[in-house]
Structure formats: structure tokens, C-alpha cells
C-alpha positions as CSV (number, residue, x, y, z in Angstrom):
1,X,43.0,155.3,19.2
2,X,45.7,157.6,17.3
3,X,44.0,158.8,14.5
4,X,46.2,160.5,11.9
5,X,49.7,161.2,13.7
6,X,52.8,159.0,14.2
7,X,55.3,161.1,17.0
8,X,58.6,161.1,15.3
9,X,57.8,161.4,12.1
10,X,56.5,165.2,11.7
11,X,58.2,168.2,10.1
12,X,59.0,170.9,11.9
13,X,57.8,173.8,12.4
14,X,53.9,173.1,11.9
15,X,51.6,176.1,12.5
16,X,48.8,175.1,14.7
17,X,45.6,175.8,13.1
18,X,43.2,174.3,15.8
19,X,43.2,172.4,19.1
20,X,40.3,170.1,20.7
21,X,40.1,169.2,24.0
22,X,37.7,166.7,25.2
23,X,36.4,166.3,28.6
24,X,35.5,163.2,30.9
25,X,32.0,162.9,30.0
26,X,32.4,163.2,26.1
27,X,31.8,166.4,25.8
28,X,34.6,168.6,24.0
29,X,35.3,172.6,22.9
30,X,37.5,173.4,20.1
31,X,40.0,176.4,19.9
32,X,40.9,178.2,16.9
33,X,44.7,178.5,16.8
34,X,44.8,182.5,16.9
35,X,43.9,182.2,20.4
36,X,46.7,179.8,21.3
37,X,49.7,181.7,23.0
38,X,51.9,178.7,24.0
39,X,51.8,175.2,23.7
40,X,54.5,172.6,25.8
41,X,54.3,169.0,25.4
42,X,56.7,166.5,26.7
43,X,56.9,162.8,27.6
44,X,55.0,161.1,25.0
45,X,54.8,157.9,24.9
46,X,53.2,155.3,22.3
47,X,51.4,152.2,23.8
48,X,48.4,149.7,22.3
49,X,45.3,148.9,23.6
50,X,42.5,147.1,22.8
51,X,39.1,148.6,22.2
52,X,35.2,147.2,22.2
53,X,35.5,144.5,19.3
54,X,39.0,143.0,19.1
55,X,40.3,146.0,17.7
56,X,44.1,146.7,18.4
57,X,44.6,150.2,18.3
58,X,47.8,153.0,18.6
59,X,47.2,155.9,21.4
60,X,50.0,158.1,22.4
61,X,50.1,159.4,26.2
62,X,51.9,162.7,27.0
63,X,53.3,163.3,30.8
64,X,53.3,166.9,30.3
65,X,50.7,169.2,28.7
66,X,50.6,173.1,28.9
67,X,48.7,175.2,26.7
68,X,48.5,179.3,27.0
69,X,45.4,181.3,25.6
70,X,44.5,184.7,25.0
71,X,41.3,186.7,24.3
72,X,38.4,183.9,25.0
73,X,38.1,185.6,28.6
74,X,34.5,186.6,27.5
75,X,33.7,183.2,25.3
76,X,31.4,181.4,26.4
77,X,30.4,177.5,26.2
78,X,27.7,175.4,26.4
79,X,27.6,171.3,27.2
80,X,27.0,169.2,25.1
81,X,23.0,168.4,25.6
82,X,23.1,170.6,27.8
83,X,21.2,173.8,26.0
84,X,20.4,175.9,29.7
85,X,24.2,175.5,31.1
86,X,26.4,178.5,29.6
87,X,29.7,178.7,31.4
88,X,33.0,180.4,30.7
89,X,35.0,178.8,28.4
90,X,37.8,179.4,30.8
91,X,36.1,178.0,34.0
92,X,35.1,174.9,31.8
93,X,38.6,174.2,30.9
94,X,39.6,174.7,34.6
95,X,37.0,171.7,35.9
96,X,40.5,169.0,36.6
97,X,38.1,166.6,33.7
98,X,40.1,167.1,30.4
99,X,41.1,163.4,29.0
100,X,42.6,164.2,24.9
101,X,43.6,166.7,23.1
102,X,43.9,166.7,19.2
103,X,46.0,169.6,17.7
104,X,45.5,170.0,14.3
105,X,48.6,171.6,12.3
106,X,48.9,173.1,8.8
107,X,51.3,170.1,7.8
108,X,50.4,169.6,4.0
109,X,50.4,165.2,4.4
110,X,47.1,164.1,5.6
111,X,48.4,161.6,7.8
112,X,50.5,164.5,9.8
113,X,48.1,166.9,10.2
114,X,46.8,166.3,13.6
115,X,48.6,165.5,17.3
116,X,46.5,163.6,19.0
117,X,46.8,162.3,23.1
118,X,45.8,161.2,26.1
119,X,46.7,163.4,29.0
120,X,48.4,162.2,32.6
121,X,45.6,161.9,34.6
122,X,45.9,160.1,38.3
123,X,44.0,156.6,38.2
124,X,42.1,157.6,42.1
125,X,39.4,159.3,40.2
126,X,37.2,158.5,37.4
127,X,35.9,161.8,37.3
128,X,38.3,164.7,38.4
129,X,42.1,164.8,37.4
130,X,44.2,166.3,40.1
131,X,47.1,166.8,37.7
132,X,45.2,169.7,36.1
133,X,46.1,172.8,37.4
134,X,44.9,176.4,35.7
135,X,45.2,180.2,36.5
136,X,44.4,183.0,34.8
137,X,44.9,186.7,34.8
138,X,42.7,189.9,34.4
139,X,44.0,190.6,30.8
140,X,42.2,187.7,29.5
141,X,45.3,185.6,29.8
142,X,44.9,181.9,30.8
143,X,47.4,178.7,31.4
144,X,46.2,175.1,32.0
145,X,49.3,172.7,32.9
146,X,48.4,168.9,33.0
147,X,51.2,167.3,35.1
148,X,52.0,165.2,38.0
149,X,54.8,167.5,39.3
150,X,54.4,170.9,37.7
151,X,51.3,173.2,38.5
152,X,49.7,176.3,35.9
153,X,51.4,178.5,38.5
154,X,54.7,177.2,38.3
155,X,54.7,177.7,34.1
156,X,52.6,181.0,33.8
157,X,53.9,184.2,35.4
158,X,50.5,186.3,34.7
159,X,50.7,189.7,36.7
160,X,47.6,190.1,38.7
């Protein structure tokens, strides 16, 4: 279900102005891009797949997603219906349940403004991804590496 980006076909550099990230259950938490400290992405692949009605649709699938952040360590987030249940922003990013991430750039064509994916996730679970790794550090420093090889530990050297 690619929305608005064709891999390929962008201009480089794009300045990130925004990332979403949307969890198992539907819910999602969007991140302004001054918080963003690093972003990795590798092995993307373009497939099609039908959805509900007929409809054929483009979705790209990326083998390797890492994404740094900085200053949220005192954020916090609350679930979607879910009014009572205030967590972390980082511990709610570390839950092993993130599905697609859109990042939206500040590429002036409409139709390249956003990078949008699936991420690896092993097919034993429905619910929990064990690809997801995260770690964090007591500077408000956090990594999340979505990978079936590579960990959050082996990308972020945070000093403890």
C-alpha cells in the first residue's frame, strides 16, 4: 500500500521532517525530525499485493531498519483508545510490535515526499517481532534496529 514514494527515484539529500511508526494493533506515534539522530535503511524491496476488494497495490519491504533518537527520554505516549495507559515513548517503541514506518522528507514533489515500508518481521508471531532489538542510554539517547541478523546493541555504542 505505498502511498506517495517510488524507491529509486528520489533526490538526494532529503531532510527528514517527520517519521511515523505504526505498531501491530493499529496504533502509531509520530516523531518530529529534530529528535531523529540517525536513520539506516537497507534492503528494500518492492513487491504487490492484493488488498480487501480486488485492489492491486505497491508496498515496499526493507530488511534493515535503524533509527537513533535523542531528547524524548521523558515523552510520554498514550494508546490509542486507551486514555488511562501513559507509557514511555521509549518503552513503547521497545514492545518487538512495530509493522511500518512512513518518513516524511522536505522533498518539494508531492509524490516524493514520504518513505513509506514494511519492516522484517519473523512470520512465528502475529503479535511480537523478534527482529526488533532497542537499547538506550542514561543521556536520553535511544537506538531501535529492526533486523534478522543485526541487534540495537551491535549499531549503538551508548556509554552507560
Amino acid at each position: 500500500m505505498s502511498r506517495l514514494f517510488e524507491f529509486g527515484k528520489e533526490e538526494w539529500p532529503m531532510k527528514i521532517k517527520s517519521i511515523e511508526i505504526e505498531f501491530e494493533n493499529c496504533d502509531s506515534v509520530k516523531i518530529h525530525g529534530n529528535y531523529i539522530s540517525n536513520i539506516e535503511l537497507s534492503g528494500i524491496k518492492t513487491r504487490y499485493q492484493m488488498h480487501g476488494d480486488n485492489d492491486l497495490s505497491k508496498v515496499n519491504d526493507c530488511d534493515f531498519f535503524a533509527l537513533g533518537l535523542h531528547g524524548l527520554s521523558n515523552c510520554t505516549y498514550k494508546e490509542f483508545g486507551q486514555e488511562d495507559c501513559v507509557a514511555n515513548i521509549y518503552d513503547r517503541l521497545s514492545d518487538h510490535d512495530i509493522t511500518w514506518v512512513f518518513i516524511e522528507t522536505d522533498n518539494v514533489e508531492p509524490d516524493k515526499r514520504i518513505l513509506d515500508f514494511y519492516v522484517n518481521w519473523k512470520p512465528c508471531s502475529e503479535y511480537q517481532n523478534p527482529y526488533q532489538s532497542a537499547i538506550r542510554d542514561d543521556n536520553g539517547n535511544f537506538g531501535l534496529v529492526i533486523n534478522d541478523q543485526l541487534t540495537a546493541s551491535d549499531i549503538f555504542c551508548f556509554k552507560r
